[in-house]
C-alpha positions in Angstrom: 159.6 112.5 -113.2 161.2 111.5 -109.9 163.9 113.4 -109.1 167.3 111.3 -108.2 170.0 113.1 -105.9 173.2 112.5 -105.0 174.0 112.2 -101.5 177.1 114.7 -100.5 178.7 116.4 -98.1 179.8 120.0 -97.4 182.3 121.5 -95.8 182.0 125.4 -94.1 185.8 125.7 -93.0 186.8 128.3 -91.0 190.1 129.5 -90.8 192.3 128.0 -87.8 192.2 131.6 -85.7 188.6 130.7 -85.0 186.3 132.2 -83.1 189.1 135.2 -82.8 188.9 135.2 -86.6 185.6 134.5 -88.6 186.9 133.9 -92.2 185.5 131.2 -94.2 187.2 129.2 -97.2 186.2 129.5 -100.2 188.0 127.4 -103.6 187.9 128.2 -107.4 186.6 125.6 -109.3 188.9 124.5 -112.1 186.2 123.3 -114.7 183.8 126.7 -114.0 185.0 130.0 -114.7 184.4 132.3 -111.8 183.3 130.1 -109.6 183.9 129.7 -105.9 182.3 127.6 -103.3 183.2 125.6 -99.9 184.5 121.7 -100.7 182.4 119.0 -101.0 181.9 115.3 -102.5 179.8 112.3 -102.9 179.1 110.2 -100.0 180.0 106.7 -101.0 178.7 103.3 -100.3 179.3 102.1 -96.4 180.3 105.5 -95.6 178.8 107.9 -93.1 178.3 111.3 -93.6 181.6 112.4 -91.3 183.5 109.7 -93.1 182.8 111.0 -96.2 183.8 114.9 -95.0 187.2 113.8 -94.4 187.7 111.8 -97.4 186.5 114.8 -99.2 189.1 116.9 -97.8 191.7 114.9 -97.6 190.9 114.6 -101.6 190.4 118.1 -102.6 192.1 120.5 -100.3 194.8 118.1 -99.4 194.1 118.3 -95.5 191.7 116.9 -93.1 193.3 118.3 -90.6 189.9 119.9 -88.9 187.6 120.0 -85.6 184.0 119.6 -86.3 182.2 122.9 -84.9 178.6 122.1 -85.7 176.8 120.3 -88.2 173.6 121.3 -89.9 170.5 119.7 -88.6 168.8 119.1 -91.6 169.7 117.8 -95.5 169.4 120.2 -98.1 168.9 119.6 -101.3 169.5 121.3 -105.1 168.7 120.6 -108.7 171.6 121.3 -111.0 171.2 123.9 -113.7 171.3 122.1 -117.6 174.5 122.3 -118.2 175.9 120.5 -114.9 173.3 118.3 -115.2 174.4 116.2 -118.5 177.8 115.7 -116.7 176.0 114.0 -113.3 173.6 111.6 -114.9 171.7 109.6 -113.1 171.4 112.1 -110.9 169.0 115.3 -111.0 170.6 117.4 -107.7 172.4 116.4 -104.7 171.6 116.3 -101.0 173.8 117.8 -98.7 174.8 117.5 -95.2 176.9 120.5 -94.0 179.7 120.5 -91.7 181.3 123.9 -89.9 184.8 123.2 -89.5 187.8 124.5 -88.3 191.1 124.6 -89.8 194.0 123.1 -87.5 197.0 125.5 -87.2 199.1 122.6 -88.4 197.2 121.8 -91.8 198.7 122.6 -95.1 196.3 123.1 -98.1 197.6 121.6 -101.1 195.0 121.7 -104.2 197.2 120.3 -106.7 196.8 116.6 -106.1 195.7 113.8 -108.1 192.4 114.8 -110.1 192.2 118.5 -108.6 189.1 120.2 -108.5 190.2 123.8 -107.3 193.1 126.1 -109.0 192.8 128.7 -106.1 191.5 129.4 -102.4 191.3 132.4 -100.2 189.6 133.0 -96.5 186.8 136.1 -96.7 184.8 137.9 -94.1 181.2 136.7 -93.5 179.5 139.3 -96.2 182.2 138.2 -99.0 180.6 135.1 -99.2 177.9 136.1 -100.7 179.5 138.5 -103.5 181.8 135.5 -104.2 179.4 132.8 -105.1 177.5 133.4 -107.4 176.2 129.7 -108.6 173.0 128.0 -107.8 174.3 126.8 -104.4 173.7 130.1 -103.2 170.5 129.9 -102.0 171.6 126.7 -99.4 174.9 128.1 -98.5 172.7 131.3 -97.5 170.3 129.1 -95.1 173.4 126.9 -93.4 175.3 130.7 -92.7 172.4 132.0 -91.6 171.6 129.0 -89.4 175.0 128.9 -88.0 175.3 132.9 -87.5 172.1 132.4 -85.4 173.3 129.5 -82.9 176.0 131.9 -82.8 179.1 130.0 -84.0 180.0 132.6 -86.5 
């Protein structure tokens, strides 16, 4: 069967004290119990991939107030586990583009807006990442830090 994914976006925010500060966002998913990752969406129709960063933001943190650092050179993609993938049909994964971003010192995070996806956020060191997320993103989350620790931008 051919697989079908969903193109998206991802967003690596850093918090706006970058580079004197390396903390990275991470947000609680309402719908998923224990679950923490960086924001991200769908990349709609006539958009481009920086377009649809923004929007994403703007829709799930509240703010898109940010600099673009770096961007990932490459899409990754993911399958979704079972039970995600019953709520996404058509699709069978996503591809991602990944975005490191900064925070502006002026932005104010608001998650409670329309449809919200998060319930809470916090900023953690580099290694926290890793013990916070604990979902099948993981594995590409791992690769884009790694790839961005080694260009050295974090």
């Amino acid at each position: 069967m051919e697989k079908n994914y969903r193109p998206n976006v991802a967003a690596v925010i850093m918090s706006p004290f970058y580079p004197f500060e390396k903390k990275f966002f991470l947000a609680q998913r309402i719908d998923i119990k224990d679950a923490w990752q960086f924001p991200q969406g769908g990349i709609d129709k006539g958009e481009t991939s920086k377009m649809a960063l923004f929007r994403e933001l703007k829709e799930e943190i509240g703010t898109n107030k940010v600099e673009i650092i770096a961007e990932y050179p490459k899409w990754l993609s993911y399958d979704f586990p079972e039970d995600v993938l019953k709520k996404m049909q058509p699709y069978s994964g996503q591809i991602q583009k990944y975005f490191l971003v900064r925070l502006k010192k002026n932005a104010k995070i608001k998650l409670n807006n329309d449809n919200p996806e998060f319930s809470n956020y916090h900023f953690v060191e580099f290694d926290e990442i890793d013990k916070n997320v604990k979902s099948f993103k993981r594995k590409s989350y791992l690769k884009v830090l790694n790839y961005f620790k080694e260009k050295g931008y974090i």
